[in-house]
N, CA, C and O of each residue as an XYZ file, in Angstrom:
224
protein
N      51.866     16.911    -83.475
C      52.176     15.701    -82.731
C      51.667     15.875    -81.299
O      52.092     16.713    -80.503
N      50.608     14.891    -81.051
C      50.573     15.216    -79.510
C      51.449     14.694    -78.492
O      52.272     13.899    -78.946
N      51.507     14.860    -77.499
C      52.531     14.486    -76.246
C      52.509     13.378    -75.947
O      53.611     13.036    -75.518
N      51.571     12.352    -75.950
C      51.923     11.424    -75.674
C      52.572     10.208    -77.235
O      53.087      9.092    -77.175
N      52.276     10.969    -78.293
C      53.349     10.329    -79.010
C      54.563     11.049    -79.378
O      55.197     10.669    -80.362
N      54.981     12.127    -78.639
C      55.960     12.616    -78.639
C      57.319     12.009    -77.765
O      58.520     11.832    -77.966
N      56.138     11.775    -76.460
C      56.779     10.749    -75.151
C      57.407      9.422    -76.051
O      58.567      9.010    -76.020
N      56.240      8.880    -76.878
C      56.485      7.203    -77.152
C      57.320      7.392    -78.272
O      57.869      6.346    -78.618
N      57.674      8.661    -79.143
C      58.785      8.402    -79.793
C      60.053      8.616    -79.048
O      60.931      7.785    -79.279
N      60.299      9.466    -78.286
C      61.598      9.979    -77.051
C      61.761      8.562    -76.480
O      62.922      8.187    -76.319
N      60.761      7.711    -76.147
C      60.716      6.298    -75.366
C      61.553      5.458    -76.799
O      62.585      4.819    -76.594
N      61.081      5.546    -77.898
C      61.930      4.449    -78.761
C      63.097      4.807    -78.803
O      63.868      3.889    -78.522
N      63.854      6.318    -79.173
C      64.833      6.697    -79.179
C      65.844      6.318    -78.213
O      67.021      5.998    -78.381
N      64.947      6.448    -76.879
C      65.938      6.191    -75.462
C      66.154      4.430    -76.078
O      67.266      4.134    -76.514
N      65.422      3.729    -76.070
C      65.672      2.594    -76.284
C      66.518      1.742    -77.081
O      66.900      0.609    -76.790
N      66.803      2.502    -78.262
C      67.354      2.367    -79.331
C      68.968      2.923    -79.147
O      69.896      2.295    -79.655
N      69.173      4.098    -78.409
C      70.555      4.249    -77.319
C      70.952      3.450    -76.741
O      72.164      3.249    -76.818
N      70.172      2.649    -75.926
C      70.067      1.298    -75.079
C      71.065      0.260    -75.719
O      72.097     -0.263    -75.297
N      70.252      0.145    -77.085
C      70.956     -0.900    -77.687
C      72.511     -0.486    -78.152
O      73.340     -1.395    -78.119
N      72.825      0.476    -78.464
C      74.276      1.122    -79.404
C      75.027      1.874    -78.039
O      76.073      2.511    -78.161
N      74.174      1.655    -76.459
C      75.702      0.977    -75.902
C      75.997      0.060    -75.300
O      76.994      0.063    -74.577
N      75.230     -0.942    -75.432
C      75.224     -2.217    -75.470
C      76.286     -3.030    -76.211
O      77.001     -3.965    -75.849
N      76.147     -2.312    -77.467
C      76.733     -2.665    -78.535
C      78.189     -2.366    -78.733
O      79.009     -3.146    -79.216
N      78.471     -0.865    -78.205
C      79.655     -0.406    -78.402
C      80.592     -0.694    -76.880
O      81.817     -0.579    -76.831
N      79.686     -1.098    -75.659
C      80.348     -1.806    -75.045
C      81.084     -3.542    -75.344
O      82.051     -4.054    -74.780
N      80.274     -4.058    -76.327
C      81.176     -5.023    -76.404
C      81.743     -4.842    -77.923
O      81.943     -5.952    -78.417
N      82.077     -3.716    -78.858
C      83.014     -3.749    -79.260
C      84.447     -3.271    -79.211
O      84.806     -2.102    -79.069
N      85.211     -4.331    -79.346
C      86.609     -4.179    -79.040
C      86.953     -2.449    -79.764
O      87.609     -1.732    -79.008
N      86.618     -1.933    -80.880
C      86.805     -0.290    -81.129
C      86.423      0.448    -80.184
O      87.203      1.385    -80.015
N      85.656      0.442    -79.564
C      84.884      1.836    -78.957
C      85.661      2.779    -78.271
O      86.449      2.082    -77.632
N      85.818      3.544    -78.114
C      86.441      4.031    -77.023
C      85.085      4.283    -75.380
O      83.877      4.077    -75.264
N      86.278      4.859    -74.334
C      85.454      5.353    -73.053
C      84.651      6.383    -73.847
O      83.483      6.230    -74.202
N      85.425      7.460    -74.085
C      84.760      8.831    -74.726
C      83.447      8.073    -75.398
O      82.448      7.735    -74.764
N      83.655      7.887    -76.755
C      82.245      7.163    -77.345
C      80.923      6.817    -76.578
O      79.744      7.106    -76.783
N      81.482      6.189    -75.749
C      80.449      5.128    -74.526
C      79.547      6.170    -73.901
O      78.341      6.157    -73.657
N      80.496      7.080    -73.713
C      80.110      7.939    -72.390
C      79.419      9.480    -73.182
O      78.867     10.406    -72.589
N      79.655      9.364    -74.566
C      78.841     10.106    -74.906
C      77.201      9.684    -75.375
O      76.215     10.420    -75.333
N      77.276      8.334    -75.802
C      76.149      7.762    -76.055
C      75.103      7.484    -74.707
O      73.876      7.402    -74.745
N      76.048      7.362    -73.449
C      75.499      7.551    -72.332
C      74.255      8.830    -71.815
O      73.147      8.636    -71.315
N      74.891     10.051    -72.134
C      75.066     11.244    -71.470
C      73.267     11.525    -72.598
O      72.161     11.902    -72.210
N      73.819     11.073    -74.189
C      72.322     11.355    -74.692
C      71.211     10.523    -74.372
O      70.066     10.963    -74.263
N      71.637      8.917    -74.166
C      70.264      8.716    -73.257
C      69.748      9.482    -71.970
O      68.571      9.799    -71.795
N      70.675      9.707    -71.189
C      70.296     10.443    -69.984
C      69.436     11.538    -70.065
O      68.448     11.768    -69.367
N      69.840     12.101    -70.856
C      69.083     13.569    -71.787
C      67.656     13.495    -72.090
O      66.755     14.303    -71.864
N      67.645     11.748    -72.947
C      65.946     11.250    -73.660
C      65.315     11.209    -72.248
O      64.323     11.912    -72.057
N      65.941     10.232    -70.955
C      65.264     10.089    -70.095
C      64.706     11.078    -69.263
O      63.641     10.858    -68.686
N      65.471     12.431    -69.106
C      65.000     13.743    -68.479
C      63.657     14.283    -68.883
O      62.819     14.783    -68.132
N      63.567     14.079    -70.388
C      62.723     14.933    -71.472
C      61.948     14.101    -71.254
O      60.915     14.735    -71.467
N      61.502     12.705    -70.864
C      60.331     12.054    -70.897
C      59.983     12.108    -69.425
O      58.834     12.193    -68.992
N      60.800     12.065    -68.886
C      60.555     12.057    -67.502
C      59.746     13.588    -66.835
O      59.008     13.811    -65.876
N      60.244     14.271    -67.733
C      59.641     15.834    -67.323
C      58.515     15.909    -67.770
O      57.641     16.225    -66.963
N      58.070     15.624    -69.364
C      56.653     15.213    -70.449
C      56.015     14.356    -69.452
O      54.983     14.880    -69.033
N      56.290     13.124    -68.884
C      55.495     12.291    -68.134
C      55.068     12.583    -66.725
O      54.510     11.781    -65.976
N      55.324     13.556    -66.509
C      55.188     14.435    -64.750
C      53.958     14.954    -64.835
O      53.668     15.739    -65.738
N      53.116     14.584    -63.925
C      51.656     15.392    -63.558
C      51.904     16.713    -63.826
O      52.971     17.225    -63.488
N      50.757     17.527    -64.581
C      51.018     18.855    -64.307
C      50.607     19.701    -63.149
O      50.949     20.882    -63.095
């Protein structure tokens, strides 16, 4: 796999987080915990692309 479709899959993934806490913010189940863990792994996708996407 080269890097830049490694980036553009990490990019769908982050995106796709996007949506499920979107989602679990407006469902009445979710908890904080939940939220804030689905949070913490986008943050994670965004590091890893953000570091892959950095000049070398």
């Amino acid at each position: 796999m080269s890097l830049s479709s490694h980036v553009e899959e990490l990019k769908k993934k982050h995106h796709a987080l996007s949506l499920r806490v979107e989602e679990a913010q407006r469902a009445p189940g979710s908890t904080d915990q939940e939220i804030a863990e689905l949070k913490k792994q986008k943050l994670k996708l965004k590091e890893q692309i953000e570091k892959l996407s950095a000049p070398a």
